[in-house]
C-alpha positions in Angstrom: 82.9 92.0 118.0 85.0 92.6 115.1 86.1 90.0 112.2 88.1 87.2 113.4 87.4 85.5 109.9 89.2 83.9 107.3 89.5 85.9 103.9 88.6 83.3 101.7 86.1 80.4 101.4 87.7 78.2 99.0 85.3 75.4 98.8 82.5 78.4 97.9 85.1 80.5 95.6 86.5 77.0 93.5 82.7 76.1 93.0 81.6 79.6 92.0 84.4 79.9 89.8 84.3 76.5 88.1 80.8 77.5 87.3 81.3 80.7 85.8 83.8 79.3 83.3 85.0 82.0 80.8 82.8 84.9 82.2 85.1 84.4 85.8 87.1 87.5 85.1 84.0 89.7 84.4 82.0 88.7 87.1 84.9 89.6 89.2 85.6 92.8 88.3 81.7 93.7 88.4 82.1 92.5 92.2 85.2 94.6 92.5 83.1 97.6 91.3 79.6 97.3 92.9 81.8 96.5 96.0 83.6 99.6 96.3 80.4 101.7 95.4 79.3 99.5 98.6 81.7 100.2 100.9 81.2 104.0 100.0 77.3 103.8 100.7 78.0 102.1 103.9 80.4 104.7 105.5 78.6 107.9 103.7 75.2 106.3 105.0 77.3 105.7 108.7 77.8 109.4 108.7 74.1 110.1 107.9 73.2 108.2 110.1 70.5 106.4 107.7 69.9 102.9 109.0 67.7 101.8 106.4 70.4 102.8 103.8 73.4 101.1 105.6 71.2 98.0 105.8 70.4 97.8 102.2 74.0 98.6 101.1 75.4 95.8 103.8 73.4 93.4 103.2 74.0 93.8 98.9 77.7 93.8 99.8 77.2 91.1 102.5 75.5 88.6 99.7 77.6 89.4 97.0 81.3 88.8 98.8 79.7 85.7 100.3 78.6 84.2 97.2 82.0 84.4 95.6 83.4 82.8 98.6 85.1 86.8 99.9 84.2 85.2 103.4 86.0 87.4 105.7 83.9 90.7 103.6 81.0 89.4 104.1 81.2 88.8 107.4 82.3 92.0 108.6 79.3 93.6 106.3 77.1 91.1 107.9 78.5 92.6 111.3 77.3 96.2 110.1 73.6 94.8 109.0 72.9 93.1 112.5 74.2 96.1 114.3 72.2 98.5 112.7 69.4 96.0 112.7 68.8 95.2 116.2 69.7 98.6 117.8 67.3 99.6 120.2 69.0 103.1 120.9 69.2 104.9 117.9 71.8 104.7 115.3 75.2 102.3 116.7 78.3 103.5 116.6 79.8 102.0 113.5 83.4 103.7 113.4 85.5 100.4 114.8 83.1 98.1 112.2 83.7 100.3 109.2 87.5 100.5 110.5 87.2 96.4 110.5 84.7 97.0 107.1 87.6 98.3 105.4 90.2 96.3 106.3 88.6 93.2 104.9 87.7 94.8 101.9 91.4 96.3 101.0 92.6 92.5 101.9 89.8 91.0 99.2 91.0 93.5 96.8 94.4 92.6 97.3 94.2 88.8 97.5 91.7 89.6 94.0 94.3 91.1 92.0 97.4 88.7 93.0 95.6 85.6 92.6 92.6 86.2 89.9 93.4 88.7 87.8 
């Protein structure tokens, strides 16, 4: 099942971002960073093959994009965790959830830089 999810969470994002005040625009671009070092573990760890690996790096990514209300990011990296999680045959075949994976996190980028930077 790929991500049929909205890309933000405003409720989450407004409160996260009320409470980080001043700092708003560094916590954001840490995201952006550790994110994208994310993203890369997932797919170089999806190539491996090294489920323990793709879990730790979706489930980072998974609780950081959710926290900051990047709903849509976390839910495909969620997607990725339970896959590799509960498969019962070996490694899952990841390509069309990276494909999705990616997708979500060049949209978050985007919709980062136009509306919070």
């Amino acid at each position: 099942m790929l991500v049929q999810e909205q890309l933000i969470d405003q409720e989450t994002m407004d409160g996260c971002l009320n409470a980080l005040g001043e700092h708003k625009v560094t916590v954001i671009e840490s995201f952006m960073q550790q994110a994208e070092g994310f993203v890369a573990d997932i797919f170089k760890y999806s190539t491996e093959e090294d489920s323990s690996k793709v879990v730790m790096a979706a489930h980072s990514l998974k609780g950081a994009s959710l926290q900051l209300g990047f709903h849509q990011l976390g839910m495909a990296s969620k997607i990725i965790e339970d896959s590799v999680k509960k498969s019962e045959t070996g490694f899952p075949d990841l390509d069309a959830f990276n494909a999705q994976l990616k997708l979500s996190y060049d949209a978050t980028l985007s919709y980062i830089r136009d509306k919070l930077l």
